[in-house]
Structure formats: C-alpha cells, structure tokens
LUMMAR-549447 format. One record per residue (C-alpha): x, y, z; residue in one letter. Coordinates in steps of 0.001 Angstrom, whole numbers, plus 500000, padded with zeros to 6 digits. Each point is the difference from the previous one (the first is absolute). Example, Ala and Ser with C-alpha at 12.3 -4.5 7.8 and 13.67 -1.06 7.14 Angstrom:
512300495500507800A
501370503440499340S
//
This chain:
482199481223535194X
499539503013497633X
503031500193497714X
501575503562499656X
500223500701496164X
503486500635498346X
501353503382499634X
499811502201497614X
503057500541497904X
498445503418498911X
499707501349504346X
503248501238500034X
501721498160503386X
501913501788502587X
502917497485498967X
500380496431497857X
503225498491500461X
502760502625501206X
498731502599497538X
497582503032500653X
496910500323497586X
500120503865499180X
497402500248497179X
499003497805497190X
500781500573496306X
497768497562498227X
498001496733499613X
499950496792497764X
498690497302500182X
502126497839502378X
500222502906502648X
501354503559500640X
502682501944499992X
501316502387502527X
502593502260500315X
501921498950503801X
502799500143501704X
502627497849501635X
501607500075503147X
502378502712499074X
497954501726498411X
500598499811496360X
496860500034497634X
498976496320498121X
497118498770497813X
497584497630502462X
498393497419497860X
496937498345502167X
498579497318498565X
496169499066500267X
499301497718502996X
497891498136498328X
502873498928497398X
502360499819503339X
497602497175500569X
500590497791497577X
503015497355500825X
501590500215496432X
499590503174499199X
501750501279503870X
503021496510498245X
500260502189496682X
499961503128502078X
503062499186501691X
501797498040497438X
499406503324496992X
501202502779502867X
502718497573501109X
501303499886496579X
499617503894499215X
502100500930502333X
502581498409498725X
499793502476496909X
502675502358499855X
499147503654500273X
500942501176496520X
497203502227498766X
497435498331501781X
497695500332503246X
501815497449502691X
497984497943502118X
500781500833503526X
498108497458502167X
497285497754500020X
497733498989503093X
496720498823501290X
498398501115502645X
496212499716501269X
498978498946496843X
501491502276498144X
502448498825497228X
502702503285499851X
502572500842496964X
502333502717500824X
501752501419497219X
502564502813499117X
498083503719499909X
500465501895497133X
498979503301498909X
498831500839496576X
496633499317497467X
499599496976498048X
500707499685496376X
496499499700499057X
499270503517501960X
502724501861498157X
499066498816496863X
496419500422500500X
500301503582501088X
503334500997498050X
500465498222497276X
502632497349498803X
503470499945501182X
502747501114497740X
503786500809500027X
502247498871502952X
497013499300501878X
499078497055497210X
503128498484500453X
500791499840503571X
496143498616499949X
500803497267497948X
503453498856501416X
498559501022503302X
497270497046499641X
501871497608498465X
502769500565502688X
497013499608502553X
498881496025498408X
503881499087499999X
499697500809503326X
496910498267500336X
500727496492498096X
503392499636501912X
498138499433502767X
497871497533498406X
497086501829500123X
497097501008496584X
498452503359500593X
496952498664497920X
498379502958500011X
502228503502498601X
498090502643498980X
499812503936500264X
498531500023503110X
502615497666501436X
503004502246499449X
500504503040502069X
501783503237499346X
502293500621502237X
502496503340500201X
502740497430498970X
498362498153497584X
497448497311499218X
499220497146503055X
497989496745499203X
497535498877502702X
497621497043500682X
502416497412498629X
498525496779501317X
496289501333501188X
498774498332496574X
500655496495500808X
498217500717503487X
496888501607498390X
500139496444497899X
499507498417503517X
497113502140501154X
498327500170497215X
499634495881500950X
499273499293496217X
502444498472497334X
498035500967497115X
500588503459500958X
502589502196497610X
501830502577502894X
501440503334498151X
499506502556497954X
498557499384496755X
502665503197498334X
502692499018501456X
499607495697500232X
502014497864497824X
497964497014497104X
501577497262502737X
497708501509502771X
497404500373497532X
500313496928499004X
500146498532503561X
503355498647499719X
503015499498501837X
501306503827500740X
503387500692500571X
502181502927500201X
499855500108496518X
496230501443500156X
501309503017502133X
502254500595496912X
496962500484498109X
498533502055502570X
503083502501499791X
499936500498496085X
495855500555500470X
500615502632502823X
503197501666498169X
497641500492496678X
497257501289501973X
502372502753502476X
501049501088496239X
496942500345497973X
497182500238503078X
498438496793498906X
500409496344500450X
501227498207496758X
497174497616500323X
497439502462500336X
497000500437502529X
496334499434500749X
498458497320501255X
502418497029501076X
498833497074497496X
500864502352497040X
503678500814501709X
500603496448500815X
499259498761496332X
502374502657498194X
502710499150502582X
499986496288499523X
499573500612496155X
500462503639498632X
503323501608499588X
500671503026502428X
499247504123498736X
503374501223500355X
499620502834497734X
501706503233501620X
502051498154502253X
503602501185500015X
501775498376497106X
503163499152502011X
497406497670502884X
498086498999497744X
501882496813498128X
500460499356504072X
496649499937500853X
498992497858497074X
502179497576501253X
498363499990503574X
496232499572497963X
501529497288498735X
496871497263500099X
502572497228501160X
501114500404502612X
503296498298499331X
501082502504497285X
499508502929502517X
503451501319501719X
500259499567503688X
499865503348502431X
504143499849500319X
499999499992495453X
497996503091500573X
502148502027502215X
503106499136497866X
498731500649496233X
497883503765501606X
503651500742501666X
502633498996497209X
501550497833502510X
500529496153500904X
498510498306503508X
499625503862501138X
499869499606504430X
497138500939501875X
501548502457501407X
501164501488496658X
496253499877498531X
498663501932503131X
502484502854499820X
499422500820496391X
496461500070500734X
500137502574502745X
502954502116497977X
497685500817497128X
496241499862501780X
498132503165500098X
497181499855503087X
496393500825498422X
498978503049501069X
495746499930500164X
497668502804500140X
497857498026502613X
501453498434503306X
501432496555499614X
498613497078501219X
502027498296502679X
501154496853498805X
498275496634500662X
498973498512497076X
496378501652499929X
498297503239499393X
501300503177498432X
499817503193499447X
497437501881497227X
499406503467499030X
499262499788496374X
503038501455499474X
501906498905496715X
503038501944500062X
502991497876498155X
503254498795502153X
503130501429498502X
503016498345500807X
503831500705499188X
501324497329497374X
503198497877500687X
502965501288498122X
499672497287497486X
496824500599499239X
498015502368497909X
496332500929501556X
497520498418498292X
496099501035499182X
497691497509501061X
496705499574499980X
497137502005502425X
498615497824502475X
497440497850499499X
497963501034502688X
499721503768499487X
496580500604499093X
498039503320499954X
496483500223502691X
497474501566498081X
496456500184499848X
497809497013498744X
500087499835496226X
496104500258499767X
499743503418500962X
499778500024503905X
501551502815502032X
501564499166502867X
497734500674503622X
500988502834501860X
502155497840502350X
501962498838497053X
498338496744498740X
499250498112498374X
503686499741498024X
500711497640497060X
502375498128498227X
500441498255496518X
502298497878499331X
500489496142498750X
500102496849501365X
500329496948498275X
499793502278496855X
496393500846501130X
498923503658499957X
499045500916503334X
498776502850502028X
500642500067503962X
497923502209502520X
500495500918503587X
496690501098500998X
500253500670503604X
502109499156503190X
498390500453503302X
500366499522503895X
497551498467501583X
500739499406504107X
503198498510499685X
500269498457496656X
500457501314496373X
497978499030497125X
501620500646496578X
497260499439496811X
501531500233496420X
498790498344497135X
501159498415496424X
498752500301496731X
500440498340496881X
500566502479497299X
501369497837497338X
498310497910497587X
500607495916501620X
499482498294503407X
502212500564502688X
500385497814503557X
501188501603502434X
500716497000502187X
502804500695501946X
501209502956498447X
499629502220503175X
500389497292502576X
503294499235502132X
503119498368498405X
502462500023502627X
501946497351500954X
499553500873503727X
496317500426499512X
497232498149499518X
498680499522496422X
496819501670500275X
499707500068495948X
496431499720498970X
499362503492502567X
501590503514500155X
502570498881503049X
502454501711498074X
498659503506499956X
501950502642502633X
499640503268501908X
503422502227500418X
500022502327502594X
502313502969497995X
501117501181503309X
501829496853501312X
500255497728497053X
498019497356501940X
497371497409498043X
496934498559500924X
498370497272498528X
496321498801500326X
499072498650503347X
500526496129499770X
498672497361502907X
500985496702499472X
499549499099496715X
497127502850499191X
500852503350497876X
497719503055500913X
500738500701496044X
497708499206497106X
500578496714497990X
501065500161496269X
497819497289498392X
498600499993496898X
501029501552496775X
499420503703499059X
498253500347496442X
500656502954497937X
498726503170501146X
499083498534503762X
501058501185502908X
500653498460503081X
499984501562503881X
502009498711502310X
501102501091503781X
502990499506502831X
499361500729503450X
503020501360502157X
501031499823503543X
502540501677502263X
500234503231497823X
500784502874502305X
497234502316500462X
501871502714499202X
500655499196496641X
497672502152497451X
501396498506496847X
501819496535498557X
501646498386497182X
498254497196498317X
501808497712498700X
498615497335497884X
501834496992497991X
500591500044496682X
498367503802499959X
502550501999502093X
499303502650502728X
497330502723499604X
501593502253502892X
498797502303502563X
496365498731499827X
497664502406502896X
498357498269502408X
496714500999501020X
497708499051503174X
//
C-alpha cells in the first residue's frame, strides 16, 4: 500500500482549519505563512507548520503547550495569537494581522528612528514583554525583524516560536536566536529567563537609534564573543535612553530591570497600566511613510528599492529632536574598484565595506532566469591585508530557520514591486547556494551562487539582499 506523501505547507489549500488561504507572505524554516481569512471574513496571519515537524510527538506536545500559553498574552502592543489547530498534518498558528514593515525594513531603507517615534518604540516594546512575561511566557528571540510597524504603533510577534524551533531543531547543543540581539546567558547556554528579553530590548532600542546593533555584526562567532564579553557601542544613542539601555546590557542578568521598571522610569510614573502604556504610544506615534510599498506583515520579507530617504518624525513635547547617526546600512553601488565598467545590462555592481574589520569588496555579477528558477552569482574579495573566514557570515540566523551557516542560506531576492523575499531553493536539508568554507587570503576572491524558485516571470529586476552586506537594489535580470 503506496503511502500518499504529506502536503505541502508551501501549495496554498483551499482551506486549513476554518480559515481561507488567500496568498502567502513568506517562508522559514518551520513552515509558511499566509495571509487568510476567517469565517467572517476578517484578515489573519496563517502560520503552517512543516509536516514533517507535525510529525514528531514532542515537538506537535511543545506545539500546543507554547500556542496555549501565548494566547494568554494580553494584546498590548503585540500580535495576539488567535487560534491554534492541526489538521491533516498540518500544525496551524493563527495570529492577529497587522499592517505595517518591520523594524529592520525601515531602518534598512530609512534610517534610524528618532523623536516621538523613538519613544513610543521603546515604551511600546517594553509594554509588549510586560505583556508577554505576565503570561508566563520568554519571547527568546526579539529582534528588528520581530517588531512590526503598525499605524498605531510598534507590535511584537513570534513570542514563543523560539522555544519550538529548540524542539525541531532536535539538538540540545544547539544555541536558537539571533546572535545581535541574544543575551551572554543564551550564549552561554544557560538558564534564560525573562530577564534575557530585557537584554534583547536595550540591544534593539540602541540599534532603532543609531542603525546598528551595539554588539556589532559579521559572522556569528565574532558577535557571540563581544556579547558574552565586550561592553555594548552605544555611542550616538540618545543621552536620555541611554543610562536605560545600559542597564538592560547589563551582563547579569539579575542587575537588569524587569519590562514593568522600564515602562515606569521611560514614563515618569509608578506601576504605569497596560492600558496607560498603550495609549501614550499611539498619542505620539507617527506611521512611516516609505517610498516603496510595504510589506504586509508576517514576520518575513520586505520591501527594497535602494531607497535611503531618512524618517522624520514629530518629537513629544518634552522632548527636543535629536541628530542621530545615518544608518548603518546605507551604502553607495558603484562600479568595481579595479576599474570595470558596468555591462550594458547594468552589472556587474560592487560594494566595499568591512566585516570583521576586514576590507572587503562585494560583486553582483549576474542574475538570470533559466526555465523556472533564478540563479544569482556574486562574488567576495579580500582587499585588506589579513585572512578572513567567511564561515557563516552570509548563511541563515533565524530563529525560525534552519542554521545553514557554513553556506550562503542567508542571501535574498526582493521583488520592489510587492515587497515579497525569496530565499534559495532548500529540499530537505540541501541549499541550492554555495558553501562558505575555507578562509579567504588577502587579495583572493571567492565566487559563489544562489539559485531561486517561484520568482514571477514577470519580474525584470530584484533586490539582493545579502547578510552582513545590505541590499544592492533593482538588480536586471536577463534570460
């Protein structure tokens, strides 16, 4: 008796549950995300989980257990878990749908956050993990990408989804998070509490301020290290957050305030309510206002157009506007620095910049369709003077992905039109991406390639987006 294979999570169904697939807006790791609606009609975030995690007995035990908890979280400035199901092997998460980029996108493309904006951010989040802990619940995982813009202010997603990807990752040994944004007890491997999502707040707060994490980037052993041992780069970070924010960095994690200590010392008040937090947040937030279309939130992709046009905000009354630093991320496409024109379809394009204080220059050399995949080939090379390994430096680091580090997992294409990403074609465990072994002497270059499935054929150009480099936007596409 032949055995009919699972579904796919990515095949759209004509329903899971009550709720009505109507298009998907992204993919990790542990499934996809659609955009659905329920029975009367109102929009939702569908989270389908992979069948073949479904599978497992303890993860589809932790599955129910973390979604039976975050729904207990109270809706203050965050994304509230609807419902939670399974059904023909799929493993479903239905959560509150909320309109807006992420705080990495708006950064990324804009610039940091100042004014207002800054503050309702940072009482906005913190109001978000009160929420959060008084339901007994670590987010583990906080980070740009995690917090969505909203027209009324900031809204914290994925609480919980960390402690699953712990289960399907099926090995102890392994460190889930974000190497920026993770606190020296998860580095360390020990106990984490709510106190590490403390840290995560002051790390995200530094880095919506100046554009860059306080730990620094580039490949994740190097991040790790300075956050277990170095003390954060807080240097442009508003002077009135940041004796906060050293507090949250705090490397014991019984010296850091709690989420509720937060609220009260960035509103002047005692035990400020929920309720109280929320409101002030929405009085003095200012909507971003992109040049491209927004992405849709769901916790993935976003939108890219190269622009870098700053996001000015109205301050609060109290407050005098403050400069702050450019964005990290704003880097200028030019040709390569040995002399090369670009072809006549616009490439090759390059980059230099540092990582891991190494010198380096960045290529796209060409992105083409062939049948119904994309093949992106760029290249790296060492212009500085010592070794570099770039190990892991442009693999994936998300805590609801797999940890394809030694390999370029992490590399993107952005559709400018819709916002949508699409990463390199994964089956199973294998990456049709190029590994990232070996070091890079000086003056060596190294080639590597992605290949790309489900872009529409209509699209002539894309972002790429590559970690720890940025986004090199509206790349051609040729046949």
């Amino acid at each position: 008796m032949n055995r009919q294979p699972p579904p796919d999570p990515g095949v759209p169904p004509h329903r899971i549950g009550v709720y009505t697939p109507v298009r998907r807006l992204g993919e990790g790791g542990m499934g996809i995300v659609h955009l659905a609606r329920d029975p009367a009609g109102r929009q939702v975030a569908l989270k389908v989980m992979r069948p073949q995690l479904a599978a497992q007995e303890e993860f589809r035990r932790r599955f129910r257990k973390e979604a039976e908890a975050a729904q207990k979280v109270a809706r203050f400035c965050t994304a509230a878990v609807l419902d939670v199901g399974m059904e023909d092997g799929r493993a479903y998460l239905v959560t509150e749908y909320v309109e807006g980029p992420d705080l990495a996108t708006v950064i990324e493309e804009q610039g940091p956050v100042t004014g207002s904006n800054l503050d309702a951010l940072a009482v906005g989040v913190a109001t978000a993990l009160s929420a959060i802990h008084r339901a007994g619940v670590v987010h583990r995982d906080l980070k740009p990408s995690n917090i969505l813009l909203s027209p009324v202010g900031p809204r914290v997603i994925d609480f919980g989804i960390a402690q699953l990807a712990e289960t399907a990752s099926g090995d102890t040994g392994v460190v889930i998070g974000t190497p920026s944004y993770m606190s020296p007890e998860q580095v360390n491997g020990e106990r984490v509490t709510a106190a590490a999502d403390i840290f995560a707040w002051g790390c995200v707060v530094a880095y919506a301020a100046t554009g860059r994490p306080p730990f620094g980037g580039g490949a994740a052993p190097s991040v790790l290290y300075r956050v277990a041992h170095h003390a954060p780069h807080l240097d442009g970070l508003d002077e009135r957050l940041r004796p906060l924010v050293e507090r949250a960095l705090d490397k014991d994690p019984a010296r850091r305030p709690t989420a509720q200590q937060l609220i009260d010392r960035l509103l002047g008040q005692e035990e400020v309510a929920a309720e109280t937090a929320t409101k002030a947040v929405s009085d003095s937030w200012t909507p971003a206002r992109p040049r491209v279309p927004t992405r849709i939130a769901s916790g993935d992709g976003s939108p890219a157009d190269g622009s870098r046009s700053r996001w000015t905000v109205p301050v609060l009354a109290a407050v005098t506007a403050l400069a702050v630093a450019a964005a990290v991320l704003s880097f200028v496409l030019r040709p390569d620095a040995g002399g090369r024109e670009p072809s006549g379809n616009g490439l090759p394009v390059g980059r230099d910049l540092r990582i891991d204080g190494i010198p380096l220059h960045v290529e796209i050399a060409s992105l083409t369709r062939k049948g119904q995949g994309v093949t992106l080939q760029w290249s790296v090379r060492n212009t500085g003077t010592d070794d570099w390994n770039p190990w892991i430096a442009f693999g994936s680091q998300s805590a609801t992905a797999p940890f394809y580090y030694n390999s370029t997992a992490g590399v993107m294409l952005v559709d400018p039109s819709s916002g949508r990403k699409y990463g390199p074609t994964i089956d199973g465990d294998t990456c049709s991406c190029s590994p990232t072994t070996g070091t890079l002497a000086p003056g060596d270059t190294e080639s590597y390639y992605s290949v790309f499935t489900g872009v529409p054929e209509s699209a002539e150009e894309l972002g790429v987006q590559i970690p720890s480099v940025g986004l090199f936007a509206n790349v051609p596409i040729s046949s």
